[in-house]
Backbone as CSV, one residue per row, in Angstrom:
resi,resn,N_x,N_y,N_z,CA_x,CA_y,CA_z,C_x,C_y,C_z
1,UNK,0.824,-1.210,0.000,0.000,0.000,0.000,0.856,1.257,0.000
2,UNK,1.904,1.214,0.244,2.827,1.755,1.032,3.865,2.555,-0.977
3,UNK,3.585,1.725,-1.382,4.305,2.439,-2.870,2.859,2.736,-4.184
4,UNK,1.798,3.410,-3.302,0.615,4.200,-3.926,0.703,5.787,-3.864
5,UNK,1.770,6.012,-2.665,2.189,7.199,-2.440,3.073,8.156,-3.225
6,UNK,4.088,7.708,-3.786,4.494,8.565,-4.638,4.264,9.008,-5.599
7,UNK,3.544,8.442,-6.815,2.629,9.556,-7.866,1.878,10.781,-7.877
8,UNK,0.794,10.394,-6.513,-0.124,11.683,-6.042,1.218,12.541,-5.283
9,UNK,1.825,12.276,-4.922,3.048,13.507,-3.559,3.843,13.694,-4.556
10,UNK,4.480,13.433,-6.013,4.719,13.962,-6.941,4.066,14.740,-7.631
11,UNK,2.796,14.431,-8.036,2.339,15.105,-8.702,1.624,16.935,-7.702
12,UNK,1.078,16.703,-6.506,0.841,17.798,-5.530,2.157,18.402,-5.560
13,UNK,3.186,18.046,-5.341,4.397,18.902,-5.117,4.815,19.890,-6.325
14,UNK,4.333,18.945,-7.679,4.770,20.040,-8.918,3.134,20.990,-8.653
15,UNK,2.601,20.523,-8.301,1.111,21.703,-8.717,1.264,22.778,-7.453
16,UNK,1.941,22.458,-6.376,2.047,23.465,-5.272,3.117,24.639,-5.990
17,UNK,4.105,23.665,-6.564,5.390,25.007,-7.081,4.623,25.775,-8.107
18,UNK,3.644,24.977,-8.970,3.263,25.907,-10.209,2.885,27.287,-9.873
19,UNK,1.704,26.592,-8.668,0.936,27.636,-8.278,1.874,29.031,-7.432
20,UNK,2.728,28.631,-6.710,3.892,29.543,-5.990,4.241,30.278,-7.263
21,UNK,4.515,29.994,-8.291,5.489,30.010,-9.361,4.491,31.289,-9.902
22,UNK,3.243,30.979,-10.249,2.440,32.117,-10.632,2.093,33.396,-9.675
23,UNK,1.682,33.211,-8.438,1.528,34.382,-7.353,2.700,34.592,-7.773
24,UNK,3.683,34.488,-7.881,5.139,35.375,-7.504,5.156,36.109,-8.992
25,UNK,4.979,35.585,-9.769,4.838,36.123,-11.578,3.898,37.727,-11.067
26,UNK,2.645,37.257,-10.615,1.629,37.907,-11.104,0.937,38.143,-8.926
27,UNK,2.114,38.959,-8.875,1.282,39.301,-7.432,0.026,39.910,-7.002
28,UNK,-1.284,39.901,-6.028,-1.870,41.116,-6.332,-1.464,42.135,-5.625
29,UNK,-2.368,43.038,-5.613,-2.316,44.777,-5.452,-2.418,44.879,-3.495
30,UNK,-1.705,45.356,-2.906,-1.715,45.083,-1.817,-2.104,47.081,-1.266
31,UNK,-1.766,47.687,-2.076,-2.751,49.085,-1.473,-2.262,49.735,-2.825
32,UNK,-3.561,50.610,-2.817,-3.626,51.861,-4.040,-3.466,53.410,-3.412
33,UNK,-2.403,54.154,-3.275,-2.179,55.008,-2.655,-2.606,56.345,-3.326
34,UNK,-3.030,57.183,-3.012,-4.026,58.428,-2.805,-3.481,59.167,-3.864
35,UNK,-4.060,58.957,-5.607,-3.708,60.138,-6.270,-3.658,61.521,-6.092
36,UNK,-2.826,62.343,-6.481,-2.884,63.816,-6.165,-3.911,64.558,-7.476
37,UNK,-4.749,65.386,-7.492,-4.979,65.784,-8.504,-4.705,67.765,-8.337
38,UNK,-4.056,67.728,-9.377,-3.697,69.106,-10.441,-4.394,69.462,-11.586
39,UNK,-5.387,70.094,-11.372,-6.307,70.634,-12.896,-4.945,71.507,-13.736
40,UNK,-5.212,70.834,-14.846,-4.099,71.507,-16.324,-4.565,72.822,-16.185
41,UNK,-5.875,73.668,-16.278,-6.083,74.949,-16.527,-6.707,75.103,-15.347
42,UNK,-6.433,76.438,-15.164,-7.140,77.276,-13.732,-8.676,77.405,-13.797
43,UNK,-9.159,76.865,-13.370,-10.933,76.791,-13.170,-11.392,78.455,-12.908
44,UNK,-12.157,78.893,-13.087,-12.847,80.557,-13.520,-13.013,80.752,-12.026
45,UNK,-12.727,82.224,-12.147,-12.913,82.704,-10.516,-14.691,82.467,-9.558
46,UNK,-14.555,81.731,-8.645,-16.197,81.555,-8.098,-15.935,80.040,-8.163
47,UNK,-15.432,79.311,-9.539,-15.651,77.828,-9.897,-14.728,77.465,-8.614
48,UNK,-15.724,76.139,-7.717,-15.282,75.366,-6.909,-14.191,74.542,-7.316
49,UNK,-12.918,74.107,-6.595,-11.993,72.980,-6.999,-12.326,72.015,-6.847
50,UNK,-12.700,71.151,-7.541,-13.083,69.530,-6.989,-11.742,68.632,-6.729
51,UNK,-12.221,68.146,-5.657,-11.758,67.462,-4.387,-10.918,66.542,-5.157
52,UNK,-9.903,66.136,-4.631,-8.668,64.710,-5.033,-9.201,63.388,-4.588
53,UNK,-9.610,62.556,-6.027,-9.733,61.447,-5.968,-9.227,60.274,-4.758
54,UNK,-10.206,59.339,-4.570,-9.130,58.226,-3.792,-9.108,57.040,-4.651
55,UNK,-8.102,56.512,-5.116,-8.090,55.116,-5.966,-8.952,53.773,-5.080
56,UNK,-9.290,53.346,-5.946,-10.008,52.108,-5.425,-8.921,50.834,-5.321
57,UNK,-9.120,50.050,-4.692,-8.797,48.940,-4.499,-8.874,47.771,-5.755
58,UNK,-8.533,47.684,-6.617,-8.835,47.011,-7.670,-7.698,45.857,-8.419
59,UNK,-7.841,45.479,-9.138,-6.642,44.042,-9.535,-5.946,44.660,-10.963
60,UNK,-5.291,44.422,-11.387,-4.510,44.466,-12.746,-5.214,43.851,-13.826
61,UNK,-4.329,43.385,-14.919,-5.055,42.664,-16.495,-4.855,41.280,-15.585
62,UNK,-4.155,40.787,-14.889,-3.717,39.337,-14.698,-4.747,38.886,-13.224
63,UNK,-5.607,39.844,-13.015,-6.054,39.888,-11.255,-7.108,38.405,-11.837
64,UNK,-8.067,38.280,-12.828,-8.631,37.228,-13.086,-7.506,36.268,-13.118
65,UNK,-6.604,35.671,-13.760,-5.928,34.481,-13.276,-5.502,34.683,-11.989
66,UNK,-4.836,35.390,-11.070,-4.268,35.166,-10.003,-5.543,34.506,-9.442
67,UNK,-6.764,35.277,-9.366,-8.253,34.678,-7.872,-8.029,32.849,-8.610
68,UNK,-8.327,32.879,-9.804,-8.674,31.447,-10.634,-7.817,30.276,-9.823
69,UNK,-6.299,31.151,-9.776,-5.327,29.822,-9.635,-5.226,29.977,-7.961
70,UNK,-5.624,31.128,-7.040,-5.659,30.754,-5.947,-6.764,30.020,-5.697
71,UNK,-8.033,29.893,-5.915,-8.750,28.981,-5.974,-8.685,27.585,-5.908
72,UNK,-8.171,27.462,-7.202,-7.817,26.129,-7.298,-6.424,25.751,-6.660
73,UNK,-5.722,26.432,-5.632,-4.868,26.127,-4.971,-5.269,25.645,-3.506
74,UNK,-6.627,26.266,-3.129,-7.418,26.234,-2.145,-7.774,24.452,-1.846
75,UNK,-8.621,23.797,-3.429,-8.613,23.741,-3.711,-8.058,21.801,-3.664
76,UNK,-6.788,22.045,-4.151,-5.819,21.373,-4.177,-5.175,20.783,-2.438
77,UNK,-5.072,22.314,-2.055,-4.673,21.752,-0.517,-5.448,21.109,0.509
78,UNK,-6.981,21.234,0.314,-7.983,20.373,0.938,-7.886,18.903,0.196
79,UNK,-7.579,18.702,-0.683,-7.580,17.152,-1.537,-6.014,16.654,-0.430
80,UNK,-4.771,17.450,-0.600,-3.852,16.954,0.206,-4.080,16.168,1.201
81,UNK,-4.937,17.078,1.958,-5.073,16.795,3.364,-5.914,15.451,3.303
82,UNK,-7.153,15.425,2.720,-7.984,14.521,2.416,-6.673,13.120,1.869
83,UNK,-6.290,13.085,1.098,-4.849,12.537,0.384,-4.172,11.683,2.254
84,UNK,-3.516,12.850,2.709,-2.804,12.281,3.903,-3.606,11.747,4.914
85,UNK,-4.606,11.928,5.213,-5.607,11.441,5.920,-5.443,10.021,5.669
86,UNK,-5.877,9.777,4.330,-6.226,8.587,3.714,-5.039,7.448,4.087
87,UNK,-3.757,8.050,3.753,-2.472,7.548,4.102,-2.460,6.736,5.462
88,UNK,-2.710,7.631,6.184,-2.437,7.568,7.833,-3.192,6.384,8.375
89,UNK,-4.569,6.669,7.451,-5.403,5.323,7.864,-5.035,3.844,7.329
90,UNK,-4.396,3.830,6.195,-3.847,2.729,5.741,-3.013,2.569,6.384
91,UNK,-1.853,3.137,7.402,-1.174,2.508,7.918,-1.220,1.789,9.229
92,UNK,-2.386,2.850,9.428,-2.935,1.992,11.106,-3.282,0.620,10.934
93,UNK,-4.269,1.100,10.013,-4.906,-0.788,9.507,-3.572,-1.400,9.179
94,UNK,-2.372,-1.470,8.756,-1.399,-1.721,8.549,-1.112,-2.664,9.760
95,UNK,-0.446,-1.829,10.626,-0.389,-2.210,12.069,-1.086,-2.923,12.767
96,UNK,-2.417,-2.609,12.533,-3.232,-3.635,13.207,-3.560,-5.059,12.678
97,UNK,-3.141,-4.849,11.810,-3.161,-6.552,10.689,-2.139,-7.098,11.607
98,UNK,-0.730,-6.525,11.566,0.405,-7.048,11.686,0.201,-7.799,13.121
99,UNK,-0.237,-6.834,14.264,-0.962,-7.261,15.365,-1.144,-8.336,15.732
100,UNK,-2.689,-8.184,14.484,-3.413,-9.638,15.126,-2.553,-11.029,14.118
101,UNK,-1.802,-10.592,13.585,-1.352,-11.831,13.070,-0.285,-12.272,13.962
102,UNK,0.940,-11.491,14.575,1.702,-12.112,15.241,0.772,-12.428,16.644
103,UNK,-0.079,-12.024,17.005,-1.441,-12.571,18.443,-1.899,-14.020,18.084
104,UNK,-2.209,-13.770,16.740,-2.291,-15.430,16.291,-1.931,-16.468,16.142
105,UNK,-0.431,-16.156,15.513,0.484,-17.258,15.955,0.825,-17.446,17.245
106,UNK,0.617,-16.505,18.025,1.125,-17.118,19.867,-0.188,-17.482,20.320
107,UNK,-1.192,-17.275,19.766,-1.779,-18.145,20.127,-2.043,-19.534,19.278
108,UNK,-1.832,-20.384,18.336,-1.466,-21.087,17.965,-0.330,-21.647,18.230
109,UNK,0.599,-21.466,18.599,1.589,-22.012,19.383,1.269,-22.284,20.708
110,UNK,0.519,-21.795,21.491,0.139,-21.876,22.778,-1.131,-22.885,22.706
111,UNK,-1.799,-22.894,21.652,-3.108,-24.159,21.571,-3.976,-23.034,22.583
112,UNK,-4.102,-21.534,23.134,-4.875,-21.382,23.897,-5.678,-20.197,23.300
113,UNK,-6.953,-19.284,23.276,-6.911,-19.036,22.362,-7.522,-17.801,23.550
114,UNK,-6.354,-16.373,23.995,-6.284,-16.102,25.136,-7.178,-14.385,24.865
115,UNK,-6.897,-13.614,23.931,-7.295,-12.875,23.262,-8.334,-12.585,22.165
116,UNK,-8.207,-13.277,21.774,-9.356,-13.540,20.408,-9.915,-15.084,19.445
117,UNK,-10.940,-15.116,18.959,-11.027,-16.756,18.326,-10.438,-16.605,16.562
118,UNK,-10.151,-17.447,16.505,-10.181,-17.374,15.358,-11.628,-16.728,13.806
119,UNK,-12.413,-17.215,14.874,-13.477,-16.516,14.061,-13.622,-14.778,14.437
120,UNK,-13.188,-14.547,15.031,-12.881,-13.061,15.250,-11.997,-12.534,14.392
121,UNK,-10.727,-12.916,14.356,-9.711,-12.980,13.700,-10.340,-12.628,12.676
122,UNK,-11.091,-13.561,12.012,-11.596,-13.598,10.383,-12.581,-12.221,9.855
123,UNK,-13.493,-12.425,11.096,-14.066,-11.083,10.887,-13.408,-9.656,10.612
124,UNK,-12.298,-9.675,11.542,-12.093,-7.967,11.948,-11.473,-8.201,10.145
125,UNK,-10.446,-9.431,9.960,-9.920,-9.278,8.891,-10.369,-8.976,7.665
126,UNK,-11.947,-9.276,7.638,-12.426,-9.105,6.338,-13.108,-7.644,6.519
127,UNK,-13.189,-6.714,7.715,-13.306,-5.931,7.741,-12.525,-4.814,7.321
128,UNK,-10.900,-5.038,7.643,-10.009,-4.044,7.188,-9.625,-4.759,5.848
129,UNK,-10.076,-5.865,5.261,-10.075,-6.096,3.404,-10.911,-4.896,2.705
130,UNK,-11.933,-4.752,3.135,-13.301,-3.911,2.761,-12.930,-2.588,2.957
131,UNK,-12.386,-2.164,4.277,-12.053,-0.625,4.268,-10.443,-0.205,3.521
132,UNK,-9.872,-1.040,3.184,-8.015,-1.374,2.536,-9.240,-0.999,0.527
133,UNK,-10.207,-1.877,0.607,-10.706,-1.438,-0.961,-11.221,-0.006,-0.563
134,UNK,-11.664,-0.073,0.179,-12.541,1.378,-0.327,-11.169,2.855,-0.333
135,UNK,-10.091,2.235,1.016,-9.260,3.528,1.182,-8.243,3.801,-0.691
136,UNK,-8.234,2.665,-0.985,-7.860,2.719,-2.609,-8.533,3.261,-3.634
137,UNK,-9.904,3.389,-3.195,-10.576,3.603,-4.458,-10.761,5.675,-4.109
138,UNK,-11.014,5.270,-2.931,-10.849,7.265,-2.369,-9.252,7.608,-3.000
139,UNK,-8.461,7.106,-2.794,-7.006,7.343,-3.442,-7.271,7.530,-4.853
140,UNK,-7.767,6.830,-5.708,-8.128,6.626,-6.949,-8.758,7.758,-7.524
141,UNK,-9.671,8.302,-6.555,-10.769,9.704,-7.240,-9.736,10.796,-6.702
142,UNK,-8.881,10.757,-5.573,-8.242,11.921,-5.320,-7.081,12.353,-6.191
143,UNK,-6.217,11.168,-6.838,-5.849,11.447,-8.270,-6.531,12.018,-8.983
144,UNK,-7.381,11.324,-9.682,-8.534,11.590,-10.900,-8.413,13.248,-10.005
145,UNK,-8.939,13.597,-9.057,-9.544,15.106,-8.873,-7.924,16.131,-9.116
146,UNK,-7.371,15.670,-8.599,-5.330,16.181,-8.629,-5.499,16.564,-10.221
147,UNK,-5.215,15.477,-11.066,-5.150,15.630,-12.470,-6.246,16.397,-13.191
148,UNK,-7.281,16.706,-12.784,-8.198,17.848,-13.494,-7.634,19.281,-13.174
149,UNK,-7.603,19.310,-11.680,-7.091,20.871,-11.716,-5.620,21.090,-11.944
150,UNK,-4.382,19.860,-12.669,-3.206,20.217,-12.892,-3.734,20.711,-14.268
151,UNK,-4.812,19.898,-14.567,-4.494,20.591,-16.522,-5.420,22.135,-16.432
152,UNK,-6.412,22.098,-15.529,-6.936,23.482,-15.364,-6.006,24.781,-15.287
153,UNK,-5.026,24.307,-14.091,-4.070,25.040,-14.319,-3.473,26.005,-15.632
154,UNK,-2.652,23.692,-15.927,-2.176,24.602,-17.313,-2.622,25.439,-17.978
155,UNK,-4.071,25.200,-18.100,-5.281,25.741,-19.435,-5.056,27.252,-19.115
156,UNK,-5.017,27.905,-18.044,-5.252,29.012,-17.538,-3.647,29.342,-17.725
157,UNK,-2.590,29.002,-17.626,-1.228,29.396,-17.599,-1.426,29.392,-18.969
158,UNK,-1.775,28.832,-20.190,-1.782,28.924,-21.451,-2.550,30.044,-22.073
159,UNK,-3.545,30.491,-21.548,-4.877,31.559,-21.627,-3.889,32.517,-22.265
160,UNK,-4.221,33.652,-23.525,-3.758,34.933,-23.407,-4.661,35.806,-22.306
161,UNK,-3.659,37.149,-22.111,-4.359,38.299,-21.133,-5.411,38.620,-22.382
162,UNK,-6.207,39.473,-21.548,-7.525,40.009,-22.368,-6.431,41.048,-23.217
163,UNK,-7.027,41.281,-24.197,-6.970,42.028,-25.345,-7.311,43.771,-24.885
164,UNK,-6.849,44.765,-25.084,-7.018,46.123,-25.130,-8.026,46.557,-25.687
165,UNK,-9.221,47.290,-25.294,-10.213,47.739,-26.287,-8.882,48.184,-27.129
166,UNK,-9.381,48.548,-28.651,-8.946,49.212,-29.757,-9.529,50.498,-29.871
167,UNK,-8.701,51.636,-29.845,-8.589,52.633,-29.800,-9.337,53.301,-30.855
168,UNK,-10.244,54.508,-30.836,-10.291,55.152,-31.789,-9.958,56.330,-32.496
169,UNK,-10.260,56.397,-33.839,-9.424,57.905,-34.515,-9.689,59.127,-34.473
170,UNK,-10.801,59.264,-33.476,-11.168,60.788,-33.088,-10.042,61.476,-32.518
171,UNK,-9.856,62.948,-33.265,-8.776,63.594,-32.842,-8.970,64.153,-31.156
172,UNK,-7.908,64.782,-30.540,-7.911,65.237,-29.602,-7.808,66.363,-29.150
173,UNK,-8.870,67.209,-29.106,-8.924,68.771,-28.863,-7.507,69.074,-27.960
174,UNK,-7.386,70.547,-28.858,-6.368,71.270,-28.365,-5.920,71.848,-26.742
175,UNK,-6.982,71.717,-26.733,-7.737,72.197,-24.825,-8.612,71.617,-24.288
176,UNK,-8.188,70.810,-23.473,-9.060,69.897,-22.924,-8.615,69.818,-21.265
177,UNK,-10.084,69.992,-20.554,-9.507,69.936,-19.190,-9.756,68.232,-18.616
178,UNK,-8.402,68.336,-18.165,-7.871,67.088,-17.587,-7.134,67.538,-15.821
179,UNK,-7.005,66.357,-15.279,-6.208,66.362,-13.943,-5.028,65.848,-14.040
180,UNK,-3.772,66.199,-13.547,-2.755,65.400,-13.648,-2.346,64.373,-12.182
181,UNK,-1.841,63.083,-12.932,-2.155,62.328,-11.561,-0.371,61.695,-11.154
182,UNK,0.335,61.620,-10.783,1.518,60.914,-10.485,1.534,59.429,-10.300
183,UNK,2.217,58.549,-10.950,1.816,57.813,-10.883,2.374,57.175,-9.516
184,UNK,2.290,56.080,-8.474,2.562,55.489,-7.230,2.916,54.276,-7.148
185,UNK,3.857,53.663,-6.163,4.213,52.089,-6.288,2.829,51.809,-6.403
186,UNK,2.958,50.400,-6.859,1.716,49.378,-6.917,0.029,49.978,-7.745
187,UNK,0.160,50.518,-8.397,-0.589,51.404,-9.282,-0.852,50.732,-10.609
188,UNK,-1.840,50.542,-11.092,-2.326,50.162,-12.466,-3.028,50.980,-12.838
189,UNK,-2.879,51.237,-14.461,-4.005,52.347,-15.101,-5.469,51.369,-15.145
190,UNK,-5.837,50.582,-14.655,-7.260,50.398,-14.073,-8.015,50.591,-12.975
191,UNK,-6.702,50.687,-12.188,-7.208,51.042,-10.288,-6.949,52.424,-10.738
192,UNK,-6.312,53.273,-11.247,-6.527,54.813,-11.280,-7.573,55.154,-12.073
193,UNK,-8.156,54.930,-13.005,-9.335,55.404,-13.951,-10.189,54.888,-12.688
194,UNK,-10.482,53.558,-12.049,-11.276,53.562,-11.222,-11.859,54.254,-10.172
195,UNK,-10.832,54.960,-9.776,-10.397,56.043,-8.655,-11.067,57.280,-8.604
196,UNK,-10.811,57.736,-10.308,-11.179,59.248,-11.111,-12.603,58.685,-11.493
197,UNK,-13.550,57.659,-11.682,-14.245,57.328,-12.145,-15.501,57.692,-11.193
198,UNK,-15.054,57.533,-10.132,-15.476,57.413,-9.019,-15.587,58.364,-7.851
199,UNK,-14.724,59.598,-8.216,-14.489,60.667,-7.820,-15.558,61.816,-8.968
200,UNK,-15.199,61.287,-10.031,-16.080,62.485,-11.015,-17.853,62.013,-10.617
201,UNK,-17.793,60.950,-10.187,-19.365,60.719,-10.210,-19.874,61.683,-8.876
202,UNK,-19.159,61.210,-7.432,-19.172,61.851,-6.334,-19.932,63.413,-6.468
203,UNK,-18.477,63.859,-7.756,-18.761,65.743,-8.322,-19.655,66.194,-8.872
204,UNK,-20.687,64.903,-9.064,-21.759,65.028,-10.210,-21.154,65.487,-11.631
205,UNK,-20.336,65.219,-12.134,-20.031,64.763,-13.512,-20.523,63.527,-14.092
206,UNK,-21.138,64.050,-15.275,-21.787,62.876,-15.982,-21.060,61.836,-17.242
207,UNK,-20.608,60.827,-16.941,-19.854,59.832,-17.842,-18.942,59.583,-17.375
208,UNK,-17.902,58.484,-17.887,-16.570,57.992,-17.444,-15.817,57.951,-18.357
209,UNK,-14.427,58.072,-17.570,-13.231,58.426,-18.784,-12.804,57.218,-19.348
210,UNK,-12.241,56.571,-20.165,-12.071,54.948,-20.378,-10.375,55.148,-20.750
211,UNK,-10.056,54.108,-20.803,-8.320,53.674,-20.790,-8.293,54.224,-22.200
212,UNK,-9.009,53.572,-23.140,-8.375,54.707,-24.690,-8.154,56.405,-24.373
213,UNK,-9.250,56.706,-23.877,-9.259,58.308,-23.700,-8.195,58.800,-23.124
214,UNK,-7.558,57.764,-22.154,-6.235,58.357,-21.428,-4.933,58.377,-22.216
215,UNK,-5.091,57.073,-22.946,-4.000,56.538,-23.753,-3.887,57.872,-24.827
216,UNK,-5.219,58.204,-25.606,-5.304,59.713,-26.369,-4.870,60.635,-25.444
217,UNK,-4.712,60.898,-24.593,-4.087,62.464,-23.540,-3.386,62.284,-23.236
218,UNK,-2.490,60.889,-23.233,-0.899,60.833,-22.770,-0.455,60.638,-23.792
219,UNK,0.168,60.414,-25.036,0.603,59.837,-26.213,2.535,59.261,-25.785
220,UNK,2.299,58.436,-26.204,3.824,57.612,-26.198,3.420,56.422,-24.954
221,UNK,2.801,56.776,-24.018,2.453,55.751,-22.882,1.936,54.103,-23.145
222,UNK,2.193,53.372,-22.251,1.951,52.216,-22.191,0.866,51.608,-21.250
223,UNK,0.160,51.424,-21.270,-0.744,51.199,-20.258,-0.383,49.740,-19.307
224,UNK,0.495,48.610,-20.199,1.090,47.900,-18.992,2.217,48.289,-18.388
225,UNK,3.042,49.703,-18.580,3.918,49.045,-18.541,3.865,51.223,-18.084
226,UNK,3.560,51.128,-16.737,3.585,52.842,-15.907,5.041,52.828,-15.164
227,UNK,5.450,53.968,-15.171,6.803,54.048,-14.123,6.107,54.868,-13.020
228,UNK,6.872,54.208,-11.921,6.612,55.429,-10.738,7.062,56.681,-10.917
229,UNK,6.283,57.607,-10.741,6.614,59.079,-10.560,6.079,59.873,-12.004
230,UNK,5.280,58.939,-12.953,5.000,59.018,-14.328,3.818,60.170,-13.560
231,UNK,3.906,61.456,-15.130,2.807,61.817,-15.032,1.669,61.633,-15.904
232,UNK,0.555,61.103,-15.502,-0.965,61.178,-16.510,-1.836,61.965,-16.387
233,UNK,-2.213,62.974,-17.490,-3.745,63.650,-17.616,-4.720,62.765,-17.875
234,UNK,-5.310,62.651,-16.697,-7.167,62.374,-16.453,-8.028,62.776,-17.150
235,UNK,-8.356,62.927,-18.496,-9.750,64.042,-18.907,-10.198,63.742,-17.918
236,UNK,-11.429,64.955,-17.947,-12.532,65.247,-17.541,-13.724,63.980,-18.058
237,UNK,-15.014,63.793,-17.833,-15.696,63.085,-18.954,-16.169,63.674,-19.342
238,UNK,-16.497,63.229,-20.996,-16.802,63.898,-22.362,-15.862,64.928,-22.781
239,UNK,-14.576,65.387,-22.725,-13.535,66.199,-22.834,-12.980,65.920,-24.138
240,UNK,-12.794,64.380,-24.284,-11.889,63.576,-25.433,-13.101,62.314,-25.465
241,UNK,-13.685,62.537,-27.329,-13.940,61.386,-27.917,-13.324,59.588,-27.664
């Protein structure tokens, strides 16, 4: 029983590193720190300043695989346990076979039958036959379950990231009021549009600014790929097509 163990504790050990292997790739967002906002043009004398955004709490392009594969890491480590459980019990029954068999021969050598009958013997034995099948066949589905979420995995390590809306060719007015925002460790241009999104609604501004519109008011920028200390203009909404 005892060499059923190494396939499944091979195979858990590569799906534990995978999964390590990806959180560390693709960490999440552990705080979104407090954009500053700077209006580009001076608002008309009387016009109120509206207030500096707070970024939301939000995930990156990769935040859907990271939840997916912690999941199924979740997941995975309850099957372990279930897995070693299973182990532990095969070995007791192990032991206790061994038990009553050396009890048996001293008592067969002794002709006395001081502990148990032989028809006892037979019983308990065909009892741990019956639970020895079933602890195999639970071994059997806890593979089978191991090997679905290793290829799930893969499937999801194979996935491309979502695709960029595609931009459009509306030009970009000459004057357009926007906020300028700095960019901050741990910052994605989705947790900041979220931020401003969410702040312009607060102001009663009507509409939201979208990642093309920004990508049009910053030109040369990358949207995966922000440096700290970067600066971005925010339109306003409805400012830029």
């Amino acid at each position: 029983m005892r060499s059923m163990t190494a396939s499944p504790l091979v195979i858990a050990t590569f799906c534990l590193s995978l999964l390590d292997t990806n959180a560390q790739e693709n960490p999440p967002i552990l705080k979104t720190p407090k954009p500053a906002a700077v209006p580009t043009n001076k608002p008309a004398p009387g016009k109120q300043t509206p207030k500096t955004p707070t970024p939301l709490r939000t995930g990156g392009g990769n935040q859907y695989f990271i939840e997916k594969l912690q999941k199924l890491n979740g997941d995975l480590e309850q099957l372990m346990g279930a897995y070693n459980l299973q182990i532990r019990k095969m070995e007791a029954l192990e032991a206790q076979v061994k038990n009553l068999q050396t009890a048996n021969e001293n008592l067969k050598r002794e002709n006395v039958l001081r502990f148990a009958s032989n028809k006892d013997i037979e019983e308990l034995a065909s009892k741990l036959v019956k639970l020895d099948n079933n602890l195999r066949n639970d071994l059997k589905l806890t593979n089978q379950q191991i090997d679905v979420i290793l290829k799930t995995i893969q499937k999801i390590a194979n996935s491309p990231a979502p695709a960029s809306p595609p931009t459009r060719n509306n030009p970009v007015p000459a004057n357009f009021q926007a906020r300028e925002h700095v960019v901050q460790s741990g910052e994605f241009l989705s947790t900041i549009l979220s931020a401003y999104n969410t702040a312009f609604k607060q102001e009663g501004l009507k509409g939201r600014v979208s990642q093309s519109q920004v990508l049009k008011a910053n030109p040369g920028i990358k949207a995966d790929r922000l440096l700290v200390g970067q600066k971005l203009l925010i339109p306003l909404p409805g400012e830029i097509k």
